[in-house]
C-alpha positions in Angstrom: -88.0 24.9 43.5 -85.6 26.3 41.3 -81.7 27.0 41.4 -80.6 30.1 43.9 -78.1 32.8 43.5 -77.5 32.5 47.4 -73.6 32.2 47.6 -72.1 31.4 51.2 -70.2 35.3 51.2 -73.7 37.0 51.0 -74.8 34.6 53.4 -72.3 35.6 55.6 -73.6 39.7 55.5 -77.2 38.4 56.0 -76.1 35.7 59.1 -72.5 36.9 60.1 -70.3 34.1 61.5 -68.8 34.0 65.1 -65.0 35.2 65.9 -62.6 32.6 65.1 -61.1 32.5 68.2 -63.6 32.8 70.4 -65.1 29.3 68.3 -61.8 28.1 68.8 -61.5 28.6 72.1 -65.4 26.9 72.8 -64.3 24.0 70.6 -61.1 23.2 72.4 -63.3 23.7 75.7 -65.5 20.9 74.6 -62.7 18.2 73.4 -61.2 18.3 77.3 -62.1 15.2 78.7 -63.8 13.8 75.4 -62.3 10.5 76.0 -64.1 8.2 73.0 -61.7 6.9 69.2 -63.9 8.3 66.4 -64.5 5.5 64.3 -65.4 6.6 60.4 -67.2 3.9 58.8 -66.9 5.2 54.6 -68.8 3.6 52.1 -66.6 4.1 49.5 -62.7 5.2 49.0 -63.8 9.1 48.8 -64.4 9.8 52.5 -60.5 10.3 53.3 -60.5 13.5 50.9 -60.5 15.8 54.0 -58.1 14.6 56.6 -54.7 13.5 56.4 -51.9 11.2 58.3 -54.9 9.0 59.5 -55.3 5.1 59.5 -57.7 3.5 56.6 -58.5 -0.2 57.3 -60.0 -2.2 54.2 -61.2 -5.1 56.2 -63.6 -5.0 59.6 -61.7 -8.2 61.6 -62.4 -7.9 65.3 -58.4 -7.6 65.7 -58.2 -5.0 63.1 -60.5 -2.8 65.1 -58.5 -3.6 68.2 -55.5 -1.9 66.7 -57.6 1.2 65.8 -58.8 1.7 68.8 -55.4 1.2 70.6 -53.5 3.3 68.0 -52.2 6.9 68.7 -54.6 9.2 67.7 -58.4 10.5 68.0 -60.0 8.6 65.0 -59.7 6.3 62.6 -61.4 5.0 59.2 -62.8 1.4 58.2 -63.4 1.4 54.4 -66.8 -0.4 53.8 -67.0 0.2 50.0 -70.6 -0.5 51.1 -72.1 1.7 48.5 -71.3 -0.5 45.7 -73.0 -3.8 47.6 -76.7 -5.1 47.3 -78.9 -4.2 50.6 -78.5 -7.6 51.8 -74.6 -7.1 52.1 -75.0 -3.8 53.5 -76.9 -5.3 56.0 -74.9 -8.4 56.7 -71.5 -6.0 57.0 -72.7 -3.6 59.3 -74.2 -6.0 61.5 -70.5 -7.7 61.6 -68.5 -4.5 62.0 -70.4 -3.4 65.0 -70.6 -6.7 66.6 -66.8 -6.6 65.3 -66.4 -3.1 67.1 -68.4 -3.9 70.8 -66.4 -6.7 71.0 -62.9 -4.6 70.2 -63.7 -1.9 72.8 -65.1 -4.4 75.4 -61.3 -6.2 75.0 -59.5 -3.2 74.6 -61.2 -0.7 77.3 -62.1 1.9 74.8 -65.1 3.8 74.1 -65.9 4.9 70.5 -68.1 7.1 68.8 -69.5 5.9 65.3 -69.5 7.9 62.4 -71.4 6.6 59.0 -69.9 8.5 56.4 -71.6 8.4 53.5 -71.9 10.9 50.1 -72.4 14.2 50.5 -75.6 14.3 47.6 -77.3 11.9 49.8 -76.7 8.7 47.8 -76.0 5.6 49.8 -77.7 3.0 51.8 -79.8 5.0 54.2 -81.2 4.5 56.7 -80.2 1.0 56.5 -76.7 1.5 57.7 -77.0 3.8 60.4 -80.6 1.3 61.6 -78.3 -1.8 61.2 -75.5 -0.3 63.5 -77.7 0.8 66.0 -80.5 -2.0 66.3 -77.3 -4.9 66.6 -74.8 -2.1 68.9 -78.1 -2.0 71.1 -78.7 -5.7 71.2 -75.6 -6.6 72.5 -74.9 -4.1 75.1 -76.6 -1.8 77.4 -75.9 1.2 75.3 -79.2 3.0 73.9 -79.1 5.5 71.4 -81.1 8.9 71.7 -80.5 10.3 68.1 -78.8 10.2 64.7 -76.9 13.4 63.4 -77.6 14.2 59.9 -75.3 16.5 58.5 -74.2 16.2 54.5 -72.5 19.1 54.4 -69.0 19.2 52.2 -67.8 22.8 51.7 -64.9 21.4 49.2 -67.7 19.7 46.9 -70.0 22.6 47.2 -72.9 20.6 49.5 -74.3 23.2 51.8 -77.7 23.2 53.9 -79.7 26.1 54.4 -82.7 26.8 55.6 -82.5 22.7 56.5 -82.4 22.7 52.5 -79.3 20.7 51.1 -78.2 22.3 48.0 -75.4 21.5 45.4 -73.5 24.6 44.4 -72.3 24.8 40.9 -70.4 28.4 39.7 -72.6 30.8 40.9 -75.7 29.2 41.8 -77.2 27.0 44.7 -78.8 23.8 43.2 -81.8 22.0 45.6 -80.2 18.7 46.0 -83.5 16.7 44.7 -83.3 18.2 41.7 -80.1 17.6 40.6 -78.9 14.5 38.8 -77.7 13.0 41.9 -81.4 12.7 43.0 -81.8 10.5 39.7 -79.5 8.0 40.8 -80.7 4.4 39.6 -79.9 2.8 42.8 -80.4 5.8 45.7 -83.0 8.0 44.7 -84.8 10.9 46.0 -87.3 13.5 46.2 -86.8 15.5 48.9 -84.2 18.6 49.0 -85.6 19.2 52.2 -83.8 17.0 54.8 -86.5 17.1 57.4 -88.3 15.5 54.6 -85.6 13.6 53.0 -84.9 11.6 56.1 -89.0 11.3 56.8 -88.9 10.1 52.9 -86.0 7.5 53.2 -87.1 6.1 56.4 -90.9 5.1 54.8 -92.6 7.7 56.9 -91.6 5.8 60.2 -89.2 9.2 61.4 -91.7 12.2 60.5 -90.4 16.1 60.0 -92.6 17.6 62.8 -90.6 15.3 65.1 -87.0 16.1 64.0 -84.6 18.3 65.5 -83.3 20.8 63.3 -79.9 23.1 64.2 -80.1 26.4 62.5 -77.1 28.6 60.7 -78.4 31.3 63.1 -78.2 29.5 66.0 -74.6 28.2 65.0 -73.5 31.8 64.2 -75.2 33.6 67.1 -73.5 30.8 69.0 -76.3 29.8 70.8 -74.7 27.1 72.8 -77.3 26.3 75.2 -80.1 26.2 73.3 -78.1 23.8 70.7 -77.1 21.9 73.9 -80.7 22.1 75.1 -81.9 20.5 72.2 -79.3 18.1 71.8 -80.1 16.6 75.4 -84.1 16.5 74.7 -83.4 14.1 71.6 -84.7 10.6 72.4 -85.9 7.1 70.3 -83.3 7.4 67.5 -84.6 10.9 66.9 -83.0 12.7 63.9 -80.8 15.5 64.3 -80.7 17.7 61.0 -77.4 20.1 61.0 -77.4 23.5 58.6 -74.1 24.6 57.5 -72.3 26.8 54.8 -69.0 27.3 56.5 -66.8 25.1 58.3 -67.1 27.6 61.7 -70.8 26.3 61.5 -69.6 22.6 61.9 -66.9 23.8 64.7 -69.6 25.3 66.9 -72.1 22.5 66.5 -69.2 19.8 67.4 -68.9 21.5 71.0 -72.1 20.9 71.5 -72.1 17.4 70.2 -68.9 17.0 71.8 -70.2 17.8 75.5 -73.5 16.8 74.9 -72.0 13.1 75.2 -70.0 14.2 77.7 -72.9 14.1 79.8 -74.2 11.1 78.5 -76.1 11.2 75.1 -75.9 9.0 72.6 -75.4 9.5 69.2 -75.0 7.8 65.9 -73.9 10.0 63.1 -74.4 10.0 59.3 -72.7 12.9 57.6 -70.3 13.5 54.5 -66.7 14.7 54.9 -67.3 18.3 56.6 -68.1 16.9 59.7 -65.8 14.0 59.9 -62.7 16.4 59.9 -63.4 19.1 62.6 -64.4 16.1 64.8 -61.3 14.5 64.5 -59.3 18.0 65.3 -57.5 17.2 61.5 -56.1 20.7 60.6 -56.3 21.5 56.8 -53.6 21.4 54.4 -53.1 22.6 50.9 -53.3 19.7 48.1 -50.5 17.1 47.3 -47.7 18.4 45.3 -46.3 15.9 42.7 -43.0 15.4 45.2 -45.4 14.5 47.7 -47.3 11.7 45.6 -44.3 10.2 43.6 -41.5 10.7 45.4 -38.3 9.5 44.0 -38.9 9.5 40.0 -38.9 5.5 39.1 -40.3 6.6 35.5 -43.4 4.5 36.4 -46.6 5.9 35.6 -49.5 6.3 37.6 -52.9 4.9 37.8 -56.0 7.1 37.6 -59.6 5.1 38.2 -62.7 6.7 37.3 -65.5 5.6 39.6 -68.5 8.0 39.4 -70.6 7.9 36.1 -72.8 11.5 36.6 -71.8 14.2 33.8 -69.5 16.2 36.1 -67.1 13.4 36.5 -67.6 12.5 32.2 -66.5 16.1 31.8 -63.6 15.8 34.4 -62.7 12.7 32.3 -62.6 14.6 29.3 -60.3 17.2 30.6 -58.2 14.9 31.1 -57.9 12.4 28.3 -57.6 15.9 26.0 -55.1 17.6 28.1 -52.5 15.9 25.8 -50.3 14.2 29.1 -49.0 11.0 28.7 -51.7 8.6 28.9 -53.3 5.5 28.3 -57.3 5.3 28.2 -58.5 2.3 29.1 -62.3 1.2 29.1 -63.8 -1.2 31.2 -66.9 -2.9 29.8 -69.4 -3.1 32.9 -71.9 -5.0 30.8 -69.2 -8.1 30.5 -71.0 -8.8 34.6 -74.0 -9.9 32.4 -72.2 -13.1 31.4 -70.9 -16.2 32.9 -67.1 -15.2 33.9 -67.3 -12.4 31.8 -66.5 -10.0 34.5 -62.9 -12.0 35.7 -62.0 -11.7 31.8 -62.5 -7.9 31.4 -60.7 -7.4 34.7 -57.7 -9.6 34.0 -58.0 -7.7 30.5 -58.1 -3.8 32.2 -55.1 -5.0 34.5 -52.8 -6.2 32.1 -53.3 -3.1 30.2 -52.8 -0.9 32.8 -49.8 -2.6 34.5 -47.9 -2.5 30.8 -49.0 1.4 30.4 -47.2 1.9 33.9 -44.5 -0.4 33.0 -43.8 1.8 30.0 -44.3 5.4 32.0 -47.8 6.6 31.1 -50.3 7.0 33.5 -53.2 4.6 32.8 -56.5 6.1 33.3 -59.5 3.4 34.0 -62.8 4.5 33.6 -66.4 2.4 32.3 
């Protein structure tokens, strides 16, 4: 499978999307009476890119969730970081967070839905999460769950599904996510570009593709509610739920759906990238921060930039910005000082004095491995 020239505005001649308003209108349909606090489990700090004025909790305490759930609001975010643990912590944190979570909503009279946000090139600890949530949320309550959303899609980044084929768009062309370097990924990964057969690959073969459910752009854009619905309310055993999308209308219509689907009583678990996360929170879109907005008053105190992502796109971003000729001050971290005793404490005592000094003096310090 090679890379396509299929971009979303001739997708859009070939499978025209619905009237805004009438979408609208279905979508604000659906929320009435939708009485559940979104919950957004994100595996690491990029998950918040599409929403705004929201709370982020860094820790999972049973009286941290409490105060999510009883906060103003529709949803709220816990930051796992659980993309940068072992499997065994993975494990060991979900299993507290939802046992962290019944016991929150029990206390606090408030239903939640669980979202597993994870990144939108399918890297992550799948299915692990998502299993680990469900199997302990089912042992300690009556709830059963009937299916798993899987929807990657992240217009912003370029992550679209067609066809139930995820792709990674770069300039002008659609890239089949298992062939990009994200599938390469020395820790998460993959063959499968498919996601019928990505999610039949992850999960060993026990979830097959000829038993998925699969929602289709032309279903979405012909707004084909009922039979979304309809299928939606057949799902049962955990079964998976793959979602196409190239346009955020696509995510709007298939959130009704999901939306009063659990109205009348399904059960879902979800495992999506950042598309999905901000239609279901209702979080309107707003241009990017102006430097006002970030610094406000002018202390003459530089900023902190930290590089976290190691695949060449982000090394080029990197470069664009060390030779922009700004005001800044490079500073390495050596990831192979974790391969000796106390090594690791040294170079990050090391990388902080640096960069608090470089702050100190005005620069912006710019951390990267």
């Amino acid at each position: 499978m090679e890379s396509v020239s299929i971009m979303p505005a001739s997708l859009a001649d070939r499978i025209p999307l619905p009237d805004e308003a009438l979408t609208a209108r279905m979508l604000a349909k659906a929320r009435e009476g939708f009485d559940r606090k979104i919950v957004v489990l994100d595996d690491d700090p990029t998950g918040v890119q599409t929403v705004h004025d929201l709370p982020v909790y860094t820790d999972w305490r049973r009286e941290t969730l409490e105060s999510g759930l009883t906060e103003e609001g529709t949803m709220f975010f816990v930051l796992t970081n659980s993309r940068g643990f072992s499997q065994q912590e993975t494990e060991h944190a979900h299993r507290e967070i939802a046992e962290n979570l019944l016991a929150a909503s029990e206390k606090t009279g408030v239903p939640f839905l669980l979202v597993s946000r994870g990144d939108s090139t399918l890297r992550g600890h799948y299915p692990l999460e998502t299993e680990t949530l469900r199997q302990t949320l089912e042992e300690h309550s009556s709830v059963r769950y009937d299916g798993e959303i899987v929807m990657p899609y992240f217009k912003e980044g370029g992550r679209l599904t067609i066809g139930n084929v995820h792709y990674v768009q770069t300039g002008d062309c659609l890239t089949p996510a298992g062939l990009t370097e994200f599938a390469r990924d020395t820790t998460f990964a993959y063959n499968a570009s498919n996601l019928l057969d990505w999610c039949e690959e992850r999960t060993g073969g026990h979830y097959t593709a000829r038993d998925m459910t699969a929602i289709s752009l032309e279903e979405l854009r012909a707004l084909d509610y009922d039979t979304i619905l309809q299928k939606l309310m057949a799902v049962k055993d955990f079964g998976k739920v793959i979602v196409n999308a190239a346009e955020d209308r696509d995510v709007e219509v298939f959130t009704a759906a999901l939306l009063e689907a659990v109205k009348q009583g399904k059960e879902f678990l979800i495992r999506s990238a950042a598309g999905l996360v901000r239609v279901l929170g209702n979080v309107d879109h707003r241009p990017l921060l102006k430097r006002e907005e970030l610094r406000g008053t002018d202390t003459g105190v530089g900023g902190l930039v930290v590089v976290g992502s190691h695949v060449k796109k982000t090394t080029e971003q990197l470069e664009c910005l060390l030779n922009a000729g700004l005001e800044l001050c490079p500073i390495c971290f050596d990831a192979e000082s974790a391969f000796t005793s106390g090594g690791l404490e040294k170079e990050r005592d090391r990388v902080l004095m640096e960069a608090e000094r470089a702050m100190r003096g005005g620069k912006t310090a710019v951390v990267y491995t």
